[in-house]
Backbone bond lengths (Angstrom), bond angles and torsions (degrees), N, CA, C in turn:
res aa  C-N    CA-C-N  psi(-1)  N-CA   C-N-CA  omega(-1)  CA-C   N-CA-C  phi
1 X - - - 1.458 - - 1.527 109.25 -
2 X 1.020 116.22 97.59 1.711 119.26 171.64 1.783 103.66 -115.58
3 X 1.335 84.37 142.99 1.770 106.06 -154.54 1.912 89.70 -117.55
4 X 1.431 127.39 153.38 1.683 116.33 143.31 1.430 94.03 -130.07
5 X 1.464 104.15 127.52 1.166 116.27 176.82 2.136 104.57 -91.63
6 X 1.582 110.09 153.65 1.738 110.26 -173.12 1.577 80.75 -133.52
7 X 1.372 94.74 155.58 1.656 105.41 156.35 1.808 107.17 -166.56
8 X 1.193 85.79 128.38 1.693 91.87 -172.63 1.713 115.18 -147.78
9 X 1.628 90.45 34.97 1.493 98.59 174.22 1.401 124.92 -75.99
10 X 1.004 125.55 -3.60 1.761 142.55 -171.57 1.707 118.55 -138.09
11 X 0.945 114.24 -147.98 1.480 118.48 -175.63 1.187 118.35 -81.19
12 X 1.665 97.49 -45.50 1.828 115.63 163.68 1.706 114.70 -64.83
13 X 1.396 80.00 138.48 2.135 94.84 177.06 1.178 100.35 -118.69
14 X 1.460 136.47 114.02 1.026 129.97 152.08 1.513 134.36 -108.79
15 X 1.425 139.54 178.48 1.486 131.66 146.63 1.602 119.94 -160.22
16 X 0.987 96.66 136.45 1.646 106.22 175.23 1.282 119.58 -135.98
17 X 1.381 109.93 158.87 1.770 120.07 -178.48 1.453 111.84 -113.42
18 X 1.211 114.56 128.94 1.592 106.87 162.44 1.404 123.66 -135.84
19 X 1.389 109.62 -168.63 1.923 101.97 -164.70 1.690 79.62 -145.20
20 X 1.244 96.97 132.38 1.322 126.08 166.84 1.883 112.48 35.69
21 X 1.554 96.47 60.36 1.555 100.98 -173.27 1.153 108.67 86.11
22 X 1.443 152.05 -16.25 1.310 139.91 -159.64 1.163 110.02 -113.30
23 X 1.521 133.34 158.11 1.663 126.08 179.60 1.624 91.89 -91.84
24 X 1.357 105.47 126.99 1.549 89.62 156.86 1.569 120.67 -111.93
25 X 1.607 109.45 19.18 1.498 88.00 178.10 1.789 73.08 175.23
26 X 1.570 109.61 153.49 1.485 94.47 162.16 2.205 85.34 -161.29
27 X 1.209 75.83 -174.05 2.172 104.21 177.92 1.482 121.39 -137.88
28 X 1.156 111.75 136.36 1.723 89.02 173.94 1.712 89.56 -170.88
29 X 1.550 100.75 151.22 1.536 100.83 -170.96 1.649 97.23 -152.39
30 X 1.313 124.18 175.02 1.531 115.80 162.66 1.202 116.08 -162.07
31 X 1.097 103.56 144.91 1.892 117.94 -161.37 1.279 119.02 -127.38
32 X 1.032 125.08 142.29 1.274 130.97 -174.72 1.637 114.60 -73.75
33 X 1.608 107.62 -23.54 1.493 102.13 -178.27 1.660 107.60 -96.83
34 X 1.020 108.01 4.19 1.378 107.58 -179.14 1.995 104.91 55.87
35 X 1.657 84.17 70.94 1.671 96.70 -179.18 1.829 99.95 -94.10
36 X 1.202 123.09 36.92 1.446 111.49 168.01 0.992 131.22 -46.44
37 X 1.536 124.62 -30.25 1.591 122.62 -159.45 1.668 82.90 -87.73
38 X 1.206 140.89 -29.77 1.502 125.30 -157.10 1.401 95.46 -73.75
39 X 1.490 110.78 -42.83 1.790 110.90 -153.34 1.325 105.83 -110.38
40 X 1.639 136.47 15.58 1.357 89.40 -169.71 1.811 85.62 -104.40
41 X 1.352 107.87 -22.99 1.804 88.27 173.12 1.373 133.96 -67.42
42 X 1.304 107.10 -25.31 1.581 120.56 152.25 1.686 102.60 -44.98
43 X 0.833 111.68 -72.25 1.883 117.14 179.48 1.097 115.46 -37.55
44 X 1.700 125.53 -46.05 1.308 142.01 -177.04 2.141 97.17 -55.94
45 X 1.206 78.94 -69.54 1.694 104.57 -167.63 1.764 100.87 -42.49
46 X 1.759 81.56 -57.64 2.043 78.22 -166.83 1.939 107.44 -61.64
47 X 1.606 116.98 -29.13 1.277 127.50 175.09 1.728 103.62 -39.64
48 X 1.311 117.06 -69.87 1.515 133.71 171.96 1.311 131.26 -31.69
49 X 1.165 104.77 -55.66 1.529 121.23 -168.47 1.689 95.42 -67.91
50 X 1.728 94.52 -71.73 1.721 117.36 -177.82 1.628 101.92 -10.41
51 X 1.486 115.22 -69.67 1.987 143.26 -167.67 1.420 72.63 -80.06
52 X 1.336 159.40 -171.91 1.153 164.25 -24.34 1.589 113.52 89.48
53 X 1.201 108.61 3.44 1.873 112.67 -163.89 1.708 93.52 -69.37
54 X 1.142 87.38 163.55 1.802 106.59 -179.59 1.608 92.42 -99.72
55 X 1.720 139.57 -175.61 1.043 121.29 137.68 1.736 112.30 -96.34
56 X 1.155 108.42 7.81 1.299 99.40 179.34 2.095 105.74 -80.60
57 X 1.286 110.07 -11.60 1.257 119.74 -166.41 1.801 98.97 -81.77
58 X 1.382 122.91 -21.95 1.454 102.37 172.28 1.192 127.27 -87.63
59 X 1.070 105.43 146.93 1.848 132.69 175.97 1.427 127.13 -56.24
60 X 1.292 101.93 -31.61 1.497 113.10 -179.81 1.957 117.93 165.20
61 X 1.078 120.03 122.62 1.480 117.09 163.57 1.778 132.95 -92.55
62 X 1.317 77.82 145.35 1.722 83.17 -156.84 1.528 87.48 -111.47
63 X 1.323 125.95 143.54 1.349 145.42 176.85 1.430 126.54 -135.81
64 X 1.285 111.14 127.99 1.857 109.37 -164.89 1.840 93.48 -75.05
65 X 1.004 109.19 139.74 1.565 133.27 -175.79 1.054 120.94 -86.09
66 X 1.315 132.70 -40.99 1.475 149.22 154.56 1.629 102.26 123.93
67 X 1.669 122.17 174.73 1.494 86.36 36.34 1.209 102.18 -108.53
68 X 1.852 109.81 -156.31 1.278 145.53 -154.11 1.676 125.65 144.98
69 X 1.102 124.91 -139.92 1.182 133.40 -170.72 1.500 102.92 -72.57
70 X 1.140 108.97 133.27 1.523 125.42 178.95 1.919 107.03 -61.15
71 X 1.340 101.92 -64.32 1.551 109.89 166.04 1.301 125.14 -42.59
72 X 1.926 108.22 -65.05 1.460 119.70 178.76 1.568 110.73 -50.86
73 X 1.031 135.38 -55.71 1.708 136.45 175.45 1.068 93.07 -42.94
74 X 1.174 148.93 -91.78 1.571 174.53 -94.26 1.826 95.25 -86.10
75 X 1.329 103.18 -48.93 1.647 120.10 -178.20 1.511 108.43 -93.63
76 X 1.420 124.93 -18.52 1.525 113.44 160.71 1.106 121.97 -74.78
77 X 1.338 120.57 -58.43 1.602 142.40 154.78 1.259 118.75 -20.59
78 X 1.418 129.34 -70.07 1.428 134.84 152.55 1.358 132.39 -43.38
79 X 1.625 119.61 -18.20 0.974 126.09 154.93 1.726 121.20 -84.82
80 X 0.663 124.44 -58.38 1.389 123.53 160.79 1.126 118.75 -38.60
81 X 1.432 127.52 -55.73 1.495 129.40 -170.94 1.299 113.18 -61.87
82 X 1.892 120.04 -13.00 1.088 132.87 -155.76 1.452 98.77 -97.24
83 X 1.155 135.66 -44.79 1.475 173.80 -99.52 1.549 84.18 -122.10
84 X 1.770 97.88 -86.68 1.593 93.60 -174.12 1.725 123.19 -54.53
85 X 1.170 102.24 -34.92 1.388 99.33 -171.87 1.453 119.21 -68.13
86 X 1.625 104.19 -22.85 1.270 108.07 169.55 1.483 122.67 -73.03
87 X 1.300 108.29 -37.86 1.538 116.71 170.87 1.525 136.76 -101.87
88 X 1.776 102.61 16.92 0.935 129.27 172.60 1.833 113.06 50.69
89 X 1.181 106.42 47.87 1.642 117.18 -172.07 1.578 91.11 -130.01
90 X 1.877 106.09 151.38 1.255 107.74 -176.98 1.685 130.94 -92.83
91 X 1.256 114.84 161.54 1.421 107.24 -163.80 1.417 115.94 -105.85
92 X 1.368 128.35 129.67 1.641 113.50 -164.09 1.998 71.60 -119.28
93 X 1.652 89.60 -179.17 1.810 113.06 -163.27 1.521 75.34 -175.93
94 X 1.713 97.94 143.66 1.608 132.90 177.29 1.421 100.17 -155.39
95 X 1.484 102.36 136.05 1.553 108.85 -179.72 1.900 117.40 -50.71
96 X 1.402 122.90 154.18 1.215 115.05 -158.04 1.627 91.61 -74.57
97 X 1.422 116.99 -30.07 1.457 121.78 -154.83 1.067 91.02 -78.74
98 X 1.401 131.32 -44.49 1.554 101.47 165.96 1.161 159.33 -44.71
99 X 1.632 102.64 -37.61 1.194 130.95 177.28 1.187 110.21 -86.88
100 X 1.468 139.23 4.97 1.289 136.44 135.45 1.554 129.18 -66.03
101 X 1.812 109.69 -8.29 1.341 110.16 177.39 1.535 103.90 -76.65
102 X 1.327 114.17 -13.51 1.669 108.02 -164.95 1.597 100.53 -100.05
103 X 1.286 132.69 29.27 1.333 125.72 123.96 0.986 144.86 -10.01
104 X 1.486 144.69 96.92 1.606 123.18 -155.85 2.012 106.94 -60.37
105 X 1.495 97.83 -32.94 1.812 100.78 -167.86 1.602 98.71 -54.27
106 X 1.578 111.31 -65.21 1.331 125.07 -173.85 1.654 104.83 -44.94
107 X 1.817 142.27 -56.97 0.584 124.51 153.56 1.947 154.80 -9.86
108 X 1.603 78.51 -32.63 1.619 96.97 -157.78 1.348 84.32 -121.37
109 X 1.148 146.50 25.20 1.359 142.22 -166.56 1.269 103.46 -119.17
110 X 1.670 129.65 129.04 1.305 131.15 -160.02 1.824 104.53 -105.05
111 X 1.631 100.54 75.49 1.154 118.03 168.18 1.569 115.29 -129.74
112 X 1.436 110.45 170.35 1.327 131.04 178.03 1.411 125.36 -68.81
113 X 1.123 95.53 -58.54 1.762 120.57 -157.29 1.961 77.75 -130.34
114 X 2.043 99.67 145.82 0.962 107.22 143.38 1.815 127.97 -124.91
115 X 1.520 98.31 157.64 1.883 77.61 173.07 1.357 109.78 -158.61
116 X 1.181 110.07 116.00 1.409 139.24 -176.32 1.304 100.11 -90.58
117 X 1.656 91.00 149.69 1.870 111.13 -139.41 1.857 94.73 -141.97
118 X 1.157 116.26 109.21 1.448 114.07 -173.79 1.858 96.30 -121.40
119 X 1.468 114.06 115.93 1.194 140.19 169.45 1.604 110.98 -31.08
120 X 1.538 112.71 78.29 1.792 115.51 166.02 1.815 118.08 -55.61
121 X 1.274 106.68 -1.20 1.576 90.07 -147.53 1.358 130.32 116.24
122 X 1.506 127.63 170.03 1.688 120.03 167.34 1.150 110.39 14.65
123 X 1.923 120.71 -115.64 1.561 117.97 -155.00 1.969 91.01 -121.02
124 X 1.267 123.38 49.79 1.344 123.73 -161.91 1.343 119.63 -145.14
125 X 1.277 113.48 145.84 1.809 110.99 -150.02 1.620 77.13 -139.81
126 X 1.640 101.31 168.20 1.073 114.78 167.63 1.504 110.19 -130.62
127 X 1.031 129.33 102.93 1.585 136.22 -151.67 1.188 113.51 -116.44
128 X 1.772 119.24 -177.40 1.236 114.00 158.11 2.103 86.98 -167.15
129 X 1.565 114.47 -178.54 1.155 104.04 161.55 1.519 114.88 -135.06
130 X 1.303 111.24 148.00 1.805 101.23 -174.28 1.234 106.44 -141.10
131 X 1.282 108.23 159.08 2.144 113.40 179.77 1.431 113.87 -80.70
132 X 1.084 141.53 -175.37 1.283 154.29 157.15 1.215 115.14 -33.81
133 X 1.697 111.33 -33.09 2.037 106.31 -165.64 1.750 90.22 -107.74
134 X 1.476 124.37 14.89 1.210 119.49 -178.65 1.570 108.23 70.61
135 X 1.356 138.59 26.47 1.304 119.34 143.76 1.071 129.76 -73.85
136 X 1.403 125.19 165.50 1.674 112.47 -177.96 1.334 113.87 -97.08
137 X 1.560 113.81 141.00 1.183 117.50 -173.51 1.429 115.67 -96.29
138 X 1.249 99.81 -28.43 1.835 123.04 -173.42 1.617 115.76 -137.87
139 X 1.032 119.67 116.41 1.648 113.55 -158.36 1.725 107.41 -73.30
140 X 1.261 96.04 154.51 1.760 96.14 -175.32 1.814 113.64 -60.62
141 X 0.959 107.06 143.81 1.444 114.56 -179.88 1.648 119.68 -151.74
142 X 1.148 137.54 166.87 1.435 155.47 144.33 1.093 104.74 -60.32
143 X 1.157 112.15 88.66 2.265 118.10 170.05 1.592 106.43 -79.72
144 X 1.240 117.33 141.65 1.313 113.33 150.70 1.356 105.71 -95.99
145 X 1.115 139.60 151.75 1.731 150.58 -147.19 1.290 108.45 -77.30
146 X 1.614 97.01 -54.49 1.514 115.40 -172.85 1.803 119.43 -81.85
147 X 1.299 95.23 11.42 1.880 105.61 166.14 1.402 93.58 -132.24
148 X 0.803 106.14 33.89 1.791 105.51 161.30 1.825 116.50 -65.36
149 X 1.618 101.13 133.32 1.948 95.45 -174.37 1.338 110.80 -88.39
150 X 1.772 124.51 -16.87 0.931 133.93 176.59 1.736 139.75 -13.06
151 X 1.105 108.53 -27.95 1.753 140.53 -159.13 1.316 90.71 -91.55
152 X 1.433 134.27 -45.37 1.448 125.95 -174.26 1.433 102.91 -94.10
153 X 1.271 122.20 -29.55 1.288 142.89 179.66 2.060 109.48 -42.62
154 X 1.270 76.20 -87.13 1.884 86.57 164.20 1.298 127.28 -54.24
155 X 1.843 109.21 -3.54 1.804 99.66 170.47 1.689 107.42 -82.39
156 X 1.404 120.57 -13.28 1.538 125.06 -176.74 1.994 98.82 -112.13
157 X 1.058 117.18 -12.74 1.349 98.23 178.88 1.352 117.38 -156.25
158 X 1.505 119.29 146.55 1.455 116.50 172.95 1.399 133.50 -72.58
159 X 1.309 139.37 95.73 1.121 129.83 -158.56 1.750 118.91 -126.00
160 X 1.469 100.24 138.05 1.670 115.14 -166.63 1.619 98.90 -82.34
161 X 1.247 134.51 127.22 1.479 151.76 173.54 1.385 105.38 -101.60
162 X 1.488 134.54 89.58 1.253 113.98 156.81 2.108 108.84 -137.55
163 X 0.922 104.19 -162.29 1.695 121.12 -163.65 1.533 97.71 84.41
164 X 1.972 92.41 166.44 1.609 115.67 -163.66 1.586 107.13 -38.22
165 X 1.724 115.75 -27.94 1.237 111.46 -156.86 1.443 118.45 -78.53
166 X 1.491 115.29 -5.18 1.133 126.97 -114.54 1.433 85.35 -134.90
167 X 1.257 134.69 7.85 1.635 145.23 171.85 1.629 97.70 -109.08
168 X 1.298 145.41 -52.10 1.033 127.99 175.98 1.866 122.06 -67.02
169 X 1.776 110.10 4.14 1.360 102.56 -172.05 1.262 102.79 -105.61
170 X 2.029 114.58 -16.00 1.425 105.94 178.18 1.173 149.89 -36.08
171 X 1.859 113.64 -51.34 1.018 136.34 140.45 1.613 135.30 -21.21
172 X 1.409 105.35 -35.63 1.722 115.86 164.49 1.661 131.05 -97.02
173 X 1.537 82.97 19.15 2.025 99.89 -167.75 1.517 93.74 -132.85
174 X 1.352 127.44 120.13 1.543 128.90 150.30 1.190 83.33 -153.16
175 X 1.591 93.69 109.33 1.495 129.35 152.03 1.578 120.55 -145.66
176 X 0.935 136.27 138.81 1.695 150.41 -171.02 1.618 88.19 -54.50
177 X 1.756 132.52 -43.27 0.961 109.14 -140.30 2.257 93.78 -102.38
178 X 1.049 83.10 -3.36 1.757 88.63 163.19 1.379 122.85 -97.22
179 X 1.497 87.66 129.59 1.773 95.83 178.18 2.020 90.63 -128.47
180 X 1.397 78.19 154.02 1.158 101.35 169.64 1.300 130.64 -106.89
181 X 1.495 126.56 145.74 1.615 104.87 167.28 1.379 95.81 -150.79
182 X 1.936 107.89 125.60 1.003 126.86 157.99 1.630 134.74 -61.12
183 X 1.367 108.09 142.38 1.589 124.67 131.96 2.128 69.56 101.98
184 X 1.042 122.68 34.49 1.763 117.52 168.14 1.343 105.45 -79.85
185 X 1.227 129.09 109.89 1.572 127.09 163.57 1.464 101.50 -106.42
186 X 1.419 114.23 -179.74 1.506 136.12 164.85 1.205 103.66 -62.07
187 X 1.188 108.90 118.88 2.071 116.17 159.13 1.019 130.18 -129.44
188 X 1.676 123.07 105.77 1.560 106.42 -168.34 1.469 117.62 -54.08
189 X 1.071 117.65 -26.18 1.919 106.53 176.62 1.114 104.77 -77.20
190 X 1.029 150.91 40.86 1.657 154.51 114.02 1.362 129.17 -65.72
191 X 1.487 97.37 -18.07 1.441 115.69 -163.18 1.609 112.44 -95.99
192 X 1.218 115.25 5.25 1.592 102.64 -174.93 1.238 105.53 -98.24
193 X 1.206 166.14 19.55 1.407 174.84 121.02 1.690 91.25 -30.78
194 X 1.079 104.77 -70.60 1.844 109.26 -167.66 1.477 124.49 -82.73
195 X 1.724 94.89 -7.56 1.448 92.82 163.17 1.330 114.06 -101.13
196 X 1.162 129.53 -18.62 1.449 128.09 159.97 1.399 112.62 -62.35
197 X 0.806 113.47 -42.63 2.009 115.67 -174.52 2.036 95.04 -60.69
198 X 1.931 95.98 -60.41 2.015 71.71 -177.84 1.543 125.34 -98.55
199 X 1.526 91.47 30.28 1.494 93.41 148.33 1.552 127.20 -71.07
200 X 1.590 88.38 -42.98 1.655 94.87 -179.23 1.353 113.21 -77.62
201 X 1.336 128.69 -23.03 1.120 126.10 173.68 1.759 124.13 -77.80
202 X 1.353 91.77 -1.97 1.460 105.40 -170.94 1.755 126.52 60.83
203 X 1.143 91.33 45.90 1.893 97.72 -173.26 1.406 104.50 -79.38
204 X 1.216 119.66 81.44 1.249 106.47 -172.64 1.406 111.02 -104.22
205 X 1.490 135.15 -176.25 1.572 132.40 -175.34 1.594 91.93 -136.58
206 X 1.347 97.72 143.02 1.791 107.18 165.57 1.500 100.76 -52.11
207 X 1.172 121.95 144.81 1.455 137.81 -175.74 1.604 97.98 -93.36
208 X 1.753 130.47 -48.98 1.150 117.33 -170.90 1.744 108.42 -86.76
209 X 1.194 108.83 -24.54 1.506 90.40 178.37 1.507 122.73 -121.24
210 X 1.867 115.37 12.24 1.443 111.07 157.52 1.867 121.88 -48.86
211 X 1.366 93.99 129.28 1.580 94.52 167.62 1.345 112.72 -121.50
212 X 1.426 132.59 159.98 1.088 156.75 176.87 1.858 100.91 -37.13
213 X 1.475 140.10 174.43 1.270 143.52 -179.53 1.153 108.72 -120.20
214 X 1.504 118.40 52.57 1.420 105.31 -169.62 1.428 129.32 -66.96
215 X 1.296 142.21 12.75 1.480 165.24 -123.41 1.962 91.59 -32.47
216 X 1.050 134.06 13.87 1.563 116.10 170.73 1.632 91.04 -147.14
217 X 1.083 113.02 141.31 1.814 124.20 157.39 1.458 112.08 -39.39
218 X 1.123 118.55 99.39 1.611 112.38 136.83 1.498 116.26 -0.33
219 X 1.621 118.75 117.93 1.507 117.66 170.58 1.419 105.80 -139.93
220 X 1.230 103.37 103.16 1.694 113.10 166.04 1.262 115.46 -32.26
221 X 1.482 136.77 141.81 1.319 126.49 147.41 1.732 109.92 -74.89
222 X 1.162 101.78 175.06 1.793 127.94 -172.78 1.048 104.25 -78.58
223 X 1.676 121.31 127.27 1.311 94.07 -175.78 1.861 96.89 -91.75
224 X 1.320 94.38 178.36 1.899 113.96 -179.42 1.278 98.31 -77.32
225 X 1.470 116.72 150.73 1.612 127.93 -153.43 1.393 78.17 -112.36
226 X 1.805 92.76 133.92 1.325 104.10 174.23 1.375 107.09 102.12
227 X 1.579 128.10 6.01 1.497 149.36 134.17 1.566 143.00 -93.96
């Protein structure tokens, strides 16, 4: 069973391959312009060659769904969707916020509850909350910061705060039972634990009509007068 996991919901691009739950090799870089479309098939390609894999030799690709970046999804998604259809193998997708719980720090972090925090913009996160075995405790949503439930939250439980979003909320959290942990992005070599599990479970997604999770509308900026 060899899996390549993509994720290109944020700033970070990554990808890795693994065999039967294990990473055997991965890439990951992050840019401020959100250069995904240049690098992540380069990543794919150099992933392949590097191991000796064929692409006819994988089993299935799994791709983080978001949310996140309206663009970045758009170019993971399309890559993947491209992948299977070309090699007629199936495509699994797991929310990105999830796949930020499988962090080795967050892992190893002696909390209750976790909750990964992906950068909306202004004062706005895109969150969710989950336990130790990764169920969800609190369904993913668009938070605004300042209606955050958190405050009653942390009087019954200890809970780990990290991703990009999750540095602008510090400042509105001092409590004993919040910890923080920096610099957690998306990494596909985190990701083979859960893509092996719904491999076997067969979680698969329609290949022609999965779309990306964008949980807010697409909003153009304005353009500058005089363009």
């Amino acid at each position: 069973m060899r899996i390549l996991s993509v994720d290109t919901a944020t700033k970070a691009c990554s990808a890795a391959i693994s065999e039967v739950g294990d990473t055997v090799d991965s890439r990951a870089m992050e840019s401020q312009q959100y250069s995904h479309a240049e690098n992540l098939h380069l990543m794919i390609d150099d992933l392949l060659k590097s191991n000796a894999w064929e692409p006819n030799s994988l089993s299935a690709v799994l791709v983080s769904k978001g949310p996140g970046s309206y663009t970045g999804l758009r170019i993971g998604v399309s890559a993947a969707k491209g992948l299977c259809f070309g090699l007629g193998i199936p495509l699994m997708a797991v929310s990105t916020l999830r796949l930020l719980c499988e962090d080795p720090e967050v892992q190893n972090s002696d909390t209750v509850w976790y909750c990964p925090m992906i950068d909306a913009r202004r004062n706005e996160v895109y969150t969710a909350l989950y336990d130790r075995q990764g169920k969800i405790v609190r369904p993913v949503e668009a938070m605004i910061l300042d209606d955050h439930p958190y405050n009653a939250i942390l009087e019954e439980k200890k809970v780990a705060f990290f991703g990009d979003g999750s540095e602008k909320f510090r400042d509105q959290i001092k409590h004993e039972n919040a910890l923080f942990i920096p610099n957690v992005t998306p990494n596909a070599a985190d990701f083979s634990k859960i893509a092996n599990q719904m491999y076997r479970d067969s979680e698969f997604e329609d290949v022609a009509y999965f779309e990306p999770y964008y949980l807010k509308d697409f909003i153009a900026g304005k353009p500058k007068k005089g363009l």
